[in-house]
NUZADREN-64126 format. One record per residue (C-alpha): residue number from 1; x, y, z. Coordinates in steps of 0.05 Angstrom, whole numbers, plus 5000, padded with zeros to 4 digits. Layout:
N
[kero NUM; [X; Y; Z]] ...
% end
This chain:
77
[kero 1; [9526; 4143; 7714]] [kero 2; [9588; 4105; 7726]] [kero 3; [9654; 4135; 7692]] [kero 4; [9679; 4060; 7666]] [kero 5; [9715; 4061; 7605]] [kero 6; [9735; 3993; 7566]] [kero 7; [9801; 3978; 7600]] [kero 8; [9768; 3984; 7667]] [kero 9; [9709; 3939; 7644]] [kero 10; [9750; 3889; 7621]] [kero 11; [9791; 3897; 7685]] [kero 12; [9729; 3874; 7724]] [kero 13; [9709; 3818; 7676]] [kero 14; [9785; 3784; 7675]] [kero 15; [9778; 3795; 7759]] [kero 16; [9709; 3763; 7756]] [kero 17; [9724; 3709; 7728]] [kero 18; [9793; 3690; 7768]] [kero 19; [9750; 3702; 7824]] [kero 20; [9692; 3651; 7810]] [kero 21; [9718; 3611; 7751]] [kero 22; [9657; 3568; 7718]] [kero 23; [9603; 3590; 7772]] [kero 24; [9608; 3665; 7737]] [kero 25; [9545; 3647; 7710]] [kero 26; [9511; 3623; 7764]] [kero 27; [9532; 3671; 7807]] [kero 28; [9502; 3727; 7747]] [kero 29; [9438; 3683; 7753]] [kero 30; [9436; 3693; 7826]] [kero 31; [9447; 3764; 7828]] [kero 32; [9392; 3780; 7780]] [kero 33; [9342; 3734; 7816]] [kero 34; [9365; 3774; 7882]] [kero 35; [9356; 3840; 7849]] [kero 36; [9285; 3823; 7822]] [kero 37; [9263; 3795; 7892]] [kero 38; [9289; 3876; 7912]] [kero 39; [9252; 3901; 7867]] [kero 40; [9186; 3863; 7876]] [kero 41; [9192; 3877; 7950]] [kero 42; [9209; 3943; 7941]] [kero 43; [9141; 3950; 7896]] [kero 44; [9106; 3907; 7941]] [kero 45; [9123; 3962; 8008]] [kero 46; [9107; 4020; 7964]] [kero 47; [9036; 4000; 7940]] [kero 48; [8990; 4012; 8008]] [kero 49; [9021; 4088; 8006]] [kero 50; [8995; 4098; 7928]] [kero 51; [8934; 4064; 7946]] [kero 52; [8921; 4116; 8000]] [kero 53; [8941; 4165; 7955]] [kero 54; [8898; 4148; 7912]] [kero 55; [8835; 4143; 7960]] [kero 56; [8851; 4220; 7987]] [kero 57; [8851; 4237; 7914]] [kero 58; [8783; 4209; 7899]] [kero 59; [8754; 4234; 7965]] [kero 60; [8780; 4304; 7943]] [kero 61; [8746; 4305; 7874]] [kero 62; [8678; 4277; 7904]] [kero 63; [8674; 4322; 7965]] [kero 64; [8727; 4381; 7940]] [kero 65; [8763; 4381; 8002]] [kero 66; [8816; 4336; 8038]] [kero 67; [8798; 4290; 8077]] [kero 68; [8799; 4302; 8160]] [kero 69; [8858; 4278; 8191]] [kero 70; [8840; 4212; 8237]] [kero 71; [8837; 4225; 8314]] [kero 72; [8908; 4217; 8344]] [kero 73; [8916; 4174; 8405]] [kero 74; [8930; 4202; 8474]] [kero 75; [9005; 4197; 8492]] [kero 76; [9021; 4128; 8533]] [kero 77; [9036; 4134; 8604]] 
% end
């Protein structure tokens, strides 16, 4: 994914840790609770869309055909 060889890597690491000294690990903590809260969130969006999904497919196996659309609403104005 990323081209990084060893020299590079420990580029970063000697940077990372002039930069932010003894909170490195904190800051490591805090970055992996931020990406996890992504994540979750990121699940937590997706999951009405698969559960429609998932209702269309079981309509399609009980009846054998889709579903009608539901009726649009007249423009506003």
């Amino acid at each position: 994914m990323f081209d990084i060889g060893s020299g590079e890597l420990l580029l970063i690491l000697v940077v990372a840790l002039l930069l932010f000294g003894g909170r490195l690990p904190d800051v490591a903590r805090n970055m992996g609770k931020s990406l996890g809260d992504f994540k979750r969130g990121l699940s937590e969006g997706t999951r009405p869309l698969r559960d429609a999904g998932a209702q269309i497919d079981r309509e399609i196996e009980e009846t054998g055909k889709p579903p009608a659309p539901p009726p649009r609403a007249p423009p506003a104005g």
